[in-house]
VOFI-218949 format. One line per field, with one value per residue (C-alpha): y, x, z; residue in one letter; residue number from 1. Coordinates in nm, 4 decimals. Layout:
// residues N
y <- Y / ...
x <- X / ...
z <- Z / ...
code <- A / ...
pos <- NUM / ...
// end
This chain:
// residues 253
y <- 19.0008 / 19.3166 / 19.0243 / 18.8544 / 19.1129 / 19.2321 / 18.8912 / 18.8814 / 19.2535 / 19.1004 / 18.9808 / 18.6232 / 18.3820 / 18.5058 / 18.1997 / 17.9269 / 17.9081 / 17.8091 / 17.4496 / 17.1593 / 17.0625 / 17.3873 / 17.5081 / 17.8938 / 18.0990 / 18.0518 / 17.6652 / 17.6340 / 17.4304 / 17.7143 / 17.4619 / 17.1653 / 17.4699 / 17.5385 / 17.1885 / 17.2444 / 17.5639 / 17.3210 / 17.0743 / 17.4035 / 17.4959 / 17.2789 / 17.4099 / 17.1077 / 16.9984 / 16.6434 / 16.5271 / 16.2008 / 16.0654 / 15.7507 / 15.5753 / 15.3591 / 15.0633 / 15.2438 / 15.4989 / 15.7569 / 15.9723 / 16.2586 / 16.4811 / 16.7218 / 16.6351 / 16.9292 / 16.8310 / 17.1360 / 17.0546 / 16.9923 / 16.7841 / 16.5189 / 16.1705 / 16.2715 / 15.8715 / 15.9252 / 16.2187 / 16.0920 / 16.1565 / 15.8523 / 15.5145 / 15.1328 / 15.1414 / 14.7242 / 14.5111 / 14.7077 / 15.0305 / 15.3351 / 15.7311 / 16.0532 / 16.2606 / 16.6499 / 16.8364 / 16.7861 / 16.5343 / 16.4268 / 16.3919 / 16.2006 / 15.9310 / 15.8383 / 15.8376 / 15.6146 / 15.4157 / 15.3754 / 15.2807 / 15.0030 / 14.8765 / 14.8547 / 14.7336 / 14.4625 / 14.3945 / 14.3536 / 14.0768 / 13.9114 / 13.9194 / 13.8217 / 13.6548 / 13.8837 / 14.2203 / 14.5520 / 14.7240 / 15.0959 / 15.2504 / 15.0686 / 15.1481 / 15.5217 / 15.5213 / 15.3772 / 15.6478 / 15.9350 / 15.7760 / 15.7744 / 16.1466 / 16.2209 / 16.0921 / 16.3459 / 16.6214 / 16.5294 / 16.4792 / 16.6979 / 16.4625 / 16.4920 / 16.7514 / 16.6710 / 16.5782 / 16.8715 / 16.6065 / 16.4753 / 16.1636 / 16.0483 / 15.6915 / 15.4625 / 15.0719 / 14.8381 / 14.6326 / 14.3314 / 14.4128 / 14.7826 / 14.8524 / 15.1140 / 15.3513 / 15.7130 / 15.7973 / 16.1228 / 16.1929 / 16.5110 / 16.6562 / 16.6650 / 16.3132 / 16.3405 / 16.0916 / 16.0456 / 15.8649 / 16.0449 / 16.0283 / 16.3074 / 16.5119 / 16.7736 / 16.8488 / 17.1040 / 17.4899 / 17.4838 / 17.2769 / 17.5033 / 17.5688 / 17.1975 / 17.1274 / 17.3525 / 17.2375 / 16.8500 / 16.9711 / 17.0551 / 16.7346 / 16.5205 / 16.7211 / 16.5944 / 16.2311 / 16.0180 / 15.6698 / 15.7602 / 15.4658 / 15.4562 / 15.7135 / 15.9935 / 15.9778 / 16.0036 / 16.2607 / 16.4526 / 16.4575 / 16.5614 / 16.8292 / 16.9672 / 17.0209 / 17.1706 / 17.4403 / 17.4889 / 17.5638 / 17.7286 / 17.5168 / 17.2641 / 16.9634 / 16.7815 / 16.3807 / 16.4214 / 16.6753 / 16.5113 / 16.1521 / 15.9510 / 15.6162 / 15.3891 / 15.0925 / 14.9167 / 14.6716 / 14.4449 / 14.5366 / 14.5896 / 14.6353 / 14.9594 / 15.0873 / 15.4637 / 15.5043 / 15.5553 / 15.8085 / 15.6881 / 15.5962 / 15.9656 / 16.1078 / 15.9173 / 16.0610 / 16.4419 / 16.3347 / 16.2627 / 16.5987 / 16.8089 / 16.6198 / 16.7031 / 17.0533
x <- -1.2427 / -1.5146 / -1.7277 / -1.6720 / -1.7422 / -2.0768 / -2.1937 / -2.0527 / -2.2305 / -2.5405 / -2.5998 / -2.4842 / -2.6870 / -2.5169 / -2.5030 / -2.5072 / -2.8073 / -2.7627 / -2.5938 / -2.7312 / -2.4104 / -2.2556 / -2.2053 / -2.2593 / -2.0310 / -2.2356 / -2.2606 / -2.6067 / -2.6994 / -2.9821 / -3.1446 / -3.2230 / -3.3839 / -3.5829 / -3.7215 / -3.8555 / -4.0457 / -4.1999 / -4.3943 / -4.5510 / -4.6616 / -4.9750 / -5.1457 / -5.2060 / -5.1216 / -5.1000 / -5.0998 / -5.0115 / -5.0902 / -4.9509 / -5.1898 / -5.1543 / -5.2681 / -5.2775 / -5.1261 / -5.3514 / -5.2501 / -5.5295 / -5.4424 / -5.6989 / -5.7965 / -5.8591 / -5.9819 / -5.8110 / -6.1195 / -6.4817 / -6.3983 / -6.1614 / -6.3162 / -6.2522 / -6.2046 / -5.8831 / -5.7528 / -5.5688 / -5.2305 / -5.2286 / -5.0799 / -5.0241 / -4.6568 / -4.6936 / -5.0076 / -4.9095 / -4.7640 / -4.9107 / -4.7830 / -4.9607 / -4.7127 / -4.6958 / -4.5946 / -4.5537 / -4.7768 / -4.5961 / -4.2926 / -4.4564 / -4.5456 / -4.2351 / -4.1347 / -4.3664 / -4.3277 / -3.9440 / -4.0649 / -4.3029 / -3.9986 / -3.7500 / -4.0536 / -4.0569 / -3.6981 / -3.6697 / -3.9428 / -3.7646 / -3.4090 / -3.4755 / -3.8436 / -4.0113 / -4.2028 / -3.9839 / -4.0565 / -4.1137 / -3.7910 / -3.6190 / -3.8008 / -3.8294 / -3.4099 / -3.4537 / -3.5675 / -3.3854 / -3.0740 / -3.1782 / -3.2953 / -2.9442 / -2.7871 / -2.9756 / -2.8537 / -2.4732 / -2.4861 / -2.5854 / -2.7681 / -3.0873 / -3.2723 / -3.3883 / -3.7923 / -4.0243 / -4.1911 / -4.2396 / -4.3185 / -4.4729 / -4.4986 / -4.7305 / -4.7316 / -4.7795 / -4.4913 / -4.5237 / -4.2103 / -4.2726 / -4.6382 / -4.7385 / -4.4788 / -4.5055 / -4.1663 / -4.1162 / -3.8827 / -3.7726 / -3.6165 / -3.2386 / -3.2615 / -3.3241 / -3.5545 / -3.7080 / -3.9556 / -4.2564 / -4.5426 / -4.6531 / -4.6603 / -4.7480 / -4.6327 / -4.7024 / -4.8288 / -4.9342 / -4.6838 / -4.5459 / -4.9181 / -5.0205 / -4.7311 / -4.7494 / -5.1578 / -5.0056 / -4.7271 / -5.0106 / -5.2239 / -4.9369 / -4.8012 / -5.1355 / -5.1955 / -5.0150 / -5.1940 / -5.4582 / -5.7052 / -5.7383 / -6.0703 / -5.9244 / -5.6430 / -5.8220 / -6.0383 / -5.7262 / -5.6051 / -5.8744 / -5.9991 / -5.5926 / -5.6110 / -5.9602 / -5.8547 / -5.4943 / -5.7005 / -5.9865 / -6.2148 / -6.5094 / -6.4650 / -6.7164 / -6.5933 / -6.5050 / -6.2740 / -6.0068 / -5.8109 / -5.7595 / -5.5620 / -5.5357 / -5.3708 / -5.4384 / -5.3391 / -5.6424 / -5.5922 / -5.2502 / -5.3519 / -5.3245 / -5.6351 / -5.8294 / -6.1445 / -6.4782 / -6.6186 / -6.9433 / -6.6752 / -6.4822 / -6.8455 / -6.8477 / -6.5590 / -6.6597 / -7.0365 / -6.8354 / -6.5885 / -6.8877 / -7.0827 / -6.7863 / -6.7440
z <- 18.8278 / 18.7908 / 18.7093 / 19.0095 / 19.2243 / 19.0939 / 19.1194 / 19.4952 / 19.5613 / 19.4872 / 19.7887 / 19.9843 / 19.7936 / 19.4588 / 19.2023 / 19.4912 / 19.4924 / 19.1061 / 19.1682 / 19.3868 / 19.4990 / 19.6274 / 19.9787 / 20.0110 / 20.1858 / 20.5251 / 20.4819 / 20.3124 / 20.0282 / 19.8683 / 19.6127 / 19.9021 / 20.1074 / 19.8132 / 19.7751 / 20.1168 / 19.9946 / 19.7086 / 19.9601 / 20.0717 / 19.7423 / 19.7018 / 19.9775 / 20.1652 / 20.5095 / 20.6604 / 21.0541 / 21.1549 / 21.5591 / 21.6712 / 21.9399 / 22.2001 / 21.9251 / 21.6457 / 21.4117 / 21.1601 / 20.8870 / 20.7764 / 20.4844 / 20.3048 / 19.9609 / 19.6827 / 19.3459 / 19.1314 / 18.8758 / 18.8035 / 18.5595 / 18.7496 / 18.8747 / 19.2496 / 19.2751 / 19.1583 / 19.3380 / 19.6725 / 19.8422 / 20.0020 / 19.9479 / 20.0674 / 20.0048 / 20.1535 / 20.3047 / 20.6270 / 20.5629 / 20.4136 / 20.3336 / 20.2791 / 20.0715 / 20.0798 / 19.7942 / 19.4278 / 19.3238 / 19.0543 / 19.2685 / 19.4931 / 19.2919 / 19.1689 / 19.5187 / 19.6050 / 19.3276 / 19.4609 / 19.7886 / 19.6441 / 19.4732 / 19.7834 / 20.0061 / 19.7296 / 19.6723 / 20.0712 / 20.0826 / 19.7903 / 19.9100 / 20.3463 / 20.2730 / 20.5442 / 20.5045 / 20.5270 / 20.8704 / 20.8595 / 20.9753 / 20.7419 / 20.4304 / 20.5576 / 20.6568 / 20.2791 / 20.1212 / 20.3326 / 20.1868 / 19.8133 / 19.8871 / 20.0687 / 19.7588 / 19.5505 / 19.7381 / 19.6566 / 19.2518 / 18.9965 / 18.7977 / 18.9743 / 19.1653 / 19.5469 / 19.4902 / 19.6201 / 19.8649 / 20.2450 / 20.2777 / 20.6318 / 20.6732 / 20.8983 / 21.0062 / 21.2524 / 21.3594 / 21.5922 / 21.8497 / 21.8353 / 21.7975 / 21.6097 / 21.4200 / 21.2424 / 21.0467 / 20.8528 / 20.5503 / 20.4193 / 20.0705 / 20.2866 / 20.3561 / 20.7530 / 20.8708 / 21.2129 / 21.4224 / 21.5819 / 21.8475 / 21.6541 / 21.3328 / 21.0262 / 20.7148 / 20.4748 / 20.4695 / 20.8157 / 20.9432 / 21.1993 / 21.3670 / 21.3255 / 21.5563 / 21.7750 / 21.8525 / 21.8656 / 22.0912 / 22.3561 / 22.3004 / 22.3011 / 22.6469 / 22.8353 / 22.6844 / 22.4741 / 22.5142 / 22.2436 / 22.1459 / 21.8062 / 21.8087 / 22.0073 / 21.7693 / 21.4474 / 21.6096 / 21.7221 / 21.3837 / 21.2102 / 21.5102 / 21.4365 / 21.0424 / 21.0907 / 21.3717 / 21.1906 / 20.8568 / 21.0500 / 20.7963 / 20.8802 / 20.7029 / 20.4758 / 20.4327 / 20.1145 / 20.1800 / 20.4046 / 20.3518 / 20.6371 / 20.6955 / 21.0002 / 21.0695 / 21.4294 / 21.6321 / 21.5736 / 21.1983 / 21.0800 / 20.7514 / 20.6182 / 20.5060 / 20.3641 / 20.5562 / 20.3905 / 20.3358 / 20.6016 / 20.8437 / 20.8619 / 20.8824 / 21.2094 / 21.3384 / 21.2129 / 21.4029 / 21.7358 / 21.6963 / 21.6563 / 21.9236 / 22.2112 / 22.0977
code <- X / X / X / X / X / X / X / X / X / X / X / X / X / X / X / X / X / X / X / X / X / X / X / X / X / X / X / X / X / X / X / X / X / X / X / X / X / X / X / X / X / X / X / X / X / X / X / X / X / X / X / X / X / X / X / X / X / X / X / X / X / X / X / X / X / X / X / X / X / X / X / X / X / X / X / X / X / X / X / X / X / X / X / X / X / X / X / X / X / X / X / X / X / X / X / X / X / X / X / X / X / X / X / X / X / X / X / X / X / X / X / X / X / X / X / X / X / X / X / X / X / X / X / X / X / X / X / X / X / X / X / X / X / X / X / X / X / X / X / X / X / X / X / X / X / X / X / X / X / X / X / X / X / X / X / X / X / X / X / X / X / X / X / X / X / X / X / X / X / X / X / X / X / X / X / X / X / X / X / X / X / X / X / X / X / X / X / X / X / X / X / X / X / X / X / X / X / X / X / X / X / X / X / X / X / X / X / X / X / X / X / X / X / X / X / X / X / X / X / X / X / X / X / X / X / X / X / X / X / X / X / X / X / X / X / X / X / X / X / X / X / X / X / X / X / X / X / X / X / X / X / X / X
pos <- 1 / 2 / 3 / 4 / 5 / 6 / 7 / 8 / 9 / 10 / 11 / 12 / 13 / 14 / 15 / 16 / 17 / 18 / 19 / 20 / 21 / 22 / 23 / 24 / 25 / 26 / 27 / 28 / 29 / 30 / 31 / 32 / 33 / 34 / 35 / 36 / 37 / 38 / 39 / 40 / 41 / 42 / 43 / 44 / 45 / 46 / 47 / 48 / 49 / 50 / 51 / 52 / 53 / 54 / 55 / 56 / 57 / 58 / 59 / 60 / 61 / 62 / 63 / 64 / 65 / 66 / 67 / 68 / 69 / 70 / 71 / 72 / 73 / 74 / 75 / 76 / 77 / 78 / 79 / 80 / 81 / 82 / 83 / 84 / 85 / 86 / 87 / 88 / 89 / 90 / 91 / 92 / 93 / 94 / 95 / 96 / 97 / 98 / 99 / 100 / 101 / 102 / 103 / 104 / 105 / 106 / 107 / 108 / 109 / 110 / 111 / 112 / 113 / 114 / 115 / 116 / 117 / 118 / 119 / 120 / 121 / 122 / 123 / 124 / 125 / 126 / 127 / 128 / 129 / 130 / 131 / 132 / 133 / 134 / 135 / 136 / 137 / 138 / 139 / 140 / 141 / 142 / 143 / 144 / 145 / 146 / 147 / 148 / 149 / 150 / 151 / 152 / 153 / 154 / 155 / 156 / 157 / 158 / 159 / 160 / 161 / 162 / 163 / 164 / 165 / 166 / 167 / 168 / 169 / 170 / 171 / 172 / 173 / 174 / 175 / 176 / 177 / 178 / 179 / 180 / 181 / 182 / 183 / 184 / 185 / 186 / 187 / 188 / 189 / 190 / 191 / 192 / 193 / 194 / 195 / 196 / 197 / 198 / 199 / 200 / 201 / 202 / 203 / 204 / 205 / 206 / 207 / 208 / 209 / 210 / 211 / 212 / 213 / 214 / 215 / 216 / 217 / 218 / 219 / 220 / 221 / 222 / 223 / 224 / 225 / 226 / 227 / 228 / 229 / 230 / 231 / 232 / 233 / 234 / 235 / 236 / 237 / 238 / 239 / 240 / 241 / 242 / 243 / 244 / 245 / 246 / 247 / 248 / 249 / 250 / 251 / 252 / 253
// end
């Protein structure tokens, strides 16, 4: 009983914050909060834009070490022919997610002959993380997946995932350390335009990380994937081609 109550005394988050699947007394499951905290913990942030034709994910891209083959250092990835993610957070637990959303992408195509829209595979994945937040057996994964496509009723789509399993669509948005600044600046932009061709939104992206970060950008030190209407394939831009876009940025400023 004495036991009890020291560990009570020491404050509200005493031992529930220990178990995955435990409610504290004010309703709040500690370790799935914590998971959040992880995607934080590279130091990265990622903005996606949808466009009037077009959708664009831009992340930054650190290489921790002289000695890596930047080549091989990316956070993003064709999940299908048409849809790509940036992930936030733990790299290592973002590859097995997107590993898992290769595989469903794959199993859909196999099982109803036709690709897997976005909002499906991203509803996908919310589920499987939901389901981690429920059982012990495994630990929510420490990333945020945002996801990008081109569908042919719906045009182009940006979905979001988190660690709690809530899943959305977006015109809009950020993940990461500077999440809460990044939208705040697309807040404004998207306020006065939304019909962005597919240059004013990759500009807008990039021109956000680069004034949330207060950082100029070389091209080798930001990702950035588009998918359009014209090409619905999702593809990583060059490096030549995102020192286009950092030309016209610096040329309106």
């Amino acid at each position: 009983c004495f036991l009890l109550r020291h560990k009570m005394s020491r404050g509200s988050s005493a031992g529930f914050d220990r178990f995955i699947t435990i409610f504290s007394p004010e309703g709040r499951l500690y370790q799935v909060e914590y998971a959040f905290k992880a995607i934080n913990q590279g130091g990265l942030t990622s903005v996606s834009i949808k466009g009037k034709d077009s959708a664009v994910v831009v992340t930054q891209k650190k290489v921790p070490d002289k000695l890596l083959d930047p080549g091989t250092v990316t956070h993003l990835y064709s999940l299908t022919e048409r849809i790509g993610c940036v992930m936030t957070g733990m790299i290592a637990d973002s590859q097995s997610q997107v590993q898992r959303a290769r595989y469903e992408a794959a199993k859909w195509k196999y099982n109803y002959g036709y690709e897997i829209p976005v909002d499906i595979l991203c509803k996908r994945i919310a589920n499987i993380n939901q389901v981690y937040t429920q059982s012990a057996e495994m630990r929510p994964l420490g990333c945020c997946m945002i996801l990008i496509g081109y569908d042919d009723e719906n045009g182009p789509q940006v979905f979001k995932t988190d660690p709690a399993g809530y899943y959305c669509g977006f015109k809009a948005t950020s993940a990461g350390s500077k999440q809460l600044e990044a939208n705040g600046f697309l807040e404004k932009k998207i306020k006065k335009k939304q019909d962005f061709t597919y240059n004013e939104a990759a500009e807008t992206a990039i021109t956000c990380l680069s004034t949330v970060l207060s950082a100029d950008f070389k091209s080798s030190e930001i990702e950035v994937g588009v998918v359009t209407k014209d090409n619905p394939t999702f593809r990583i831009l060059s490096e030549a081609e995102i020192d286009t876009h950092l030309t016209a940025i610096a040329e309106k400023d």
